[in-house]
C-alpha positions as CSV (number, residue, x, y, z in Angstrom):
1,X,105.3,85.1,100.6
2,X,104.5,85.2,97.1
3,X,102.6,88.5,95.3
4,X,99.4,86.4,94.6
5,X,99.1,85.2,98.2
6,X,98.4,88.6,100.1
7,X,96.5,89.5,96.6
8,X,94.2,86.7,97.5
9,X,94.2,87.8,101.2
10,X,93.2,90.9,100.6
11,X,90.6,90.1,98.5
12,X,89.2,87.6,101.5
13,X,89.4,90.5,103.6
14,X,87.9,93.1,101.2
15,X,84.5,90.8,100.3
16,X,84.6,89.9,104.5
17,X,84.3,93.8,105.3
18,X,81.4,94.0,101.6
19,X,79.7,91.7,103.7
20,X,79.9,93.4,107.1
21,X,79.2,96.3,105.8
22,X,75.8,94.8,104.0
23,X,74.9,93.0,107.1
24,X,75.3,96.8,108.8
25,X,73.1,98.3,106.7
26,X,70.2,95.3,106.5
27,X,70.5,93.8,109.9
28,X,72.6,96.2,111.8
29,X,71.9,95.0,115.5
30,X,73.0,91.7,114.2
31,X,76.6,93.3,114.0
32,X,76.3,95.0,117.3
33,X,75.0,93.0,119.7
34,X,77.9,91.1,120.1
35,X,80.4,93.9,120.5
36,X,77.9,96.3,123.0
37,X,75.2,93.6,124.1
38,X,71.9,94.7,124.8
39,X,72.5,98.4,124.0
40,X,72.3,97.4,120.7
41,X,68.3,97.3,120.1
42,X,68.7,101.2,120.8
43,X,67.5,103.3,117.7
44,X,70.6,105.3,118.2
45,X,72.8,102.2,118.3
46,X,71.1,101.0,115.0
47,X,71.8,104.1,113.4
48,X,75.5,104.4,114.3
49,X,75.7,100.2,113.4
50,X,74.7,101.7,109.8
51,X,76.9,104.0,109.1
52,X,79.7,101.9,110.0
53,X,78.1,99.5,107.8
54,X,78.4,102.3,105.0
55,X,82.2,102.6,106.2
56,X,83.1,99.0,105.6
57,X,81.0,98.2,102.6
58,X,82.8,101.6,100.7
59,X,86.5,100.2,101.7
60,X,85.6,96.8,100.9
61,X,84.2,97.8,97.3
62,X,86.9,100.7,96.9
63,X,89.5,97.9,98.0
64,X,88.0,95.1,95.3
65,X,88.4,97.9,92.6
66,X,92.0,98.7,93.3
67,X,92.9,95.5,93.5
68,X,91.4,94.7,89.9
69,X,93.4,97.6,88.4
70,X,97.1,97.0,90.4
71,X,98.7,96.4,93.3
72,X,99.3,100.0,93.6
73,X,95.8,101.2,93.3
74,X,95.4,98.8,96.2
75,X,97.6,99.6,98.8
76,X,95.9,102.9,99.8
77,X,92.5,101.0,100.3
78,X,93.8,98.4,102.2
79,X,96.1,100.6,104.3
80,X,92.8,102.9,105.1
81,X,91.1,99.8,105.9
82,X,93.9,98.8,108.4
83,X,93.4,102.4,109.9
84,X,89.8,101.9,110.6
85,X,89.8,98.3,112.3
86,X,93.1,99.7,114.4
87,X,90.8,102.5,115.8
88,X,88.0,100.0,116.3
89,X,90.3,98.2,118.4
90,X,91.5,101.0,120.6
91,X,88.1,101.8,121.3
92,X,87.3,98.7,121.7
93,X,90.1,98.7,124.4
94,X,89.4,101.6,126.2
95,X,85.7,100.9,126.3
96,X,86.8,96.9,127.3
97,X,85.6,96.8,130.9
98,X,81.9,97.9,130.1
99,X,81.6,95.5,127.1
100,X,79.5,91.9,127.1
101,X,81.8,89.2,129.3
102,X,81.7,86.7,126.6
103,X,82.2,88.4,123.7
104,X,84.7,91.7,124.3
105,X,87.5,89.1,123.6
106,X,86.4,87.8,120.0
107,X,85.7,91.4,119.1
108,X,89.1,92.7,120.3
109,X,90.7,89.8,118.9
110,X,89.0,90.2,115.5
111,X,89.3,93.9,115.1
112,X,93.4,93.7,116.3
113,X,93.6,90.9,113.6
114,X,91.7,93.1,111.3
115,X,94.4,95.8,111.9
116,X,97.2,93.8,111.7
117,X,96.4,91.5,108.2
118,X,95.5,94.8,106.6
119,X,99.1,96.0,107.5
120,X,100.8,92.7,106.7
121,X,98.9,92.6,103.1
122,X,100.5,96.4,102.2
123,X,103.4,95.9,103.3
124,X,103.4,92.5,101.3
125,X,101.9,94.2,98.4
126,X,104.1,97.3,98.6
127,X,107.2,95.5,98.9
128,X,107.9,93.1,95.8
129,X,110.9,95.2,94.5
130,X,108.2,97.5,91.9
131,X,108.3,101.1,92.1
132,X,104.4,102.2,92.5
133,X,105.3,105.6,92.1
134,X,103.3,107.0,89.4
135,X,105.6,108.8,86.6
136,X,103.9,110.9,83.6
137,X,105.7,110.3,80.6
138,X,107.9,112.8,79.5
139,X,106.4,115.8,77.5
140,X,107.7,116.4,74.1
141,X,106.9,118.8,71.5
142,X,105.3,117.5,68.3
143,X,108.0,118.2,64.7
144,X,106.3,120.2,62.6
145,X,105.6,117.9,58.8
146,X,107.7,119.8,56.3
């Protein structure tokens, strides 16, 4: 897999989760409904919908940034991002029996895909032989103009 493919994947993914995240903030039972049904016209549920909306739309920005600067600046975004759809999908999973019938299975699905895509992208973008490490250049002491 070539550098610019996961770079283009990632950049899918990052405007996907901008728009998520926007769609959380404007119209968050929109996002809800499908993952916890009619619990989702609850103030509290619209509330919580929001903030996650904040979640995504602040790793999807912060992810487009990095990804403008260098792979490197990337990878922390992306991994984060990984992080957070992996812990939507275990609670997703442990919460599975009491979720809607018909949808529980796209939502797992979608947040375990999430999870792993954001992990196949670092790893992609991590890996093409460039040490990301950051090194200062060396300090050296200025000769005095005699």
């Amino acid at each position: 897999m070539t550098s610019s493919v996961p770079r283009r994947l990632a950049r899918l993914v990052a405007l996907g989760r901008v728009g998520i995240g926007c769609t959380a903030l404007i119209a968050p039972t929109l996002m809800t409904r499908p993952w916890i049904g009619d619990a989702a016209e609850s103030v509290d549920a619209r509330l919580l919908a929001r903030t996650m909306g904040g979640r995504d739309l602040a790793l999807g920005l912060g992810s487009l940034r990095a990804l403008g600067i260098e792979d490197a600046e990337a990878l922390p975004w992306i991994a984060l991002a990984g992080m957070a759809d992996a812990v939507d999908a275990t609670v997703t999973l442990v919460a599975f029996r009491r979720l809607p019938r018909l949808t529980r299975w796209v939502i797992l699905a979608s947040t375990v895909g999430a999870a792993v895509a954001s992990l196949q992208m670092a790893l992609a973008l991590g890996l093409d032989g460039t040490d990301h490490r950051r090194v200062d250049p060396p300090v050296t002491k200025a000769m005095p103009l005699d």
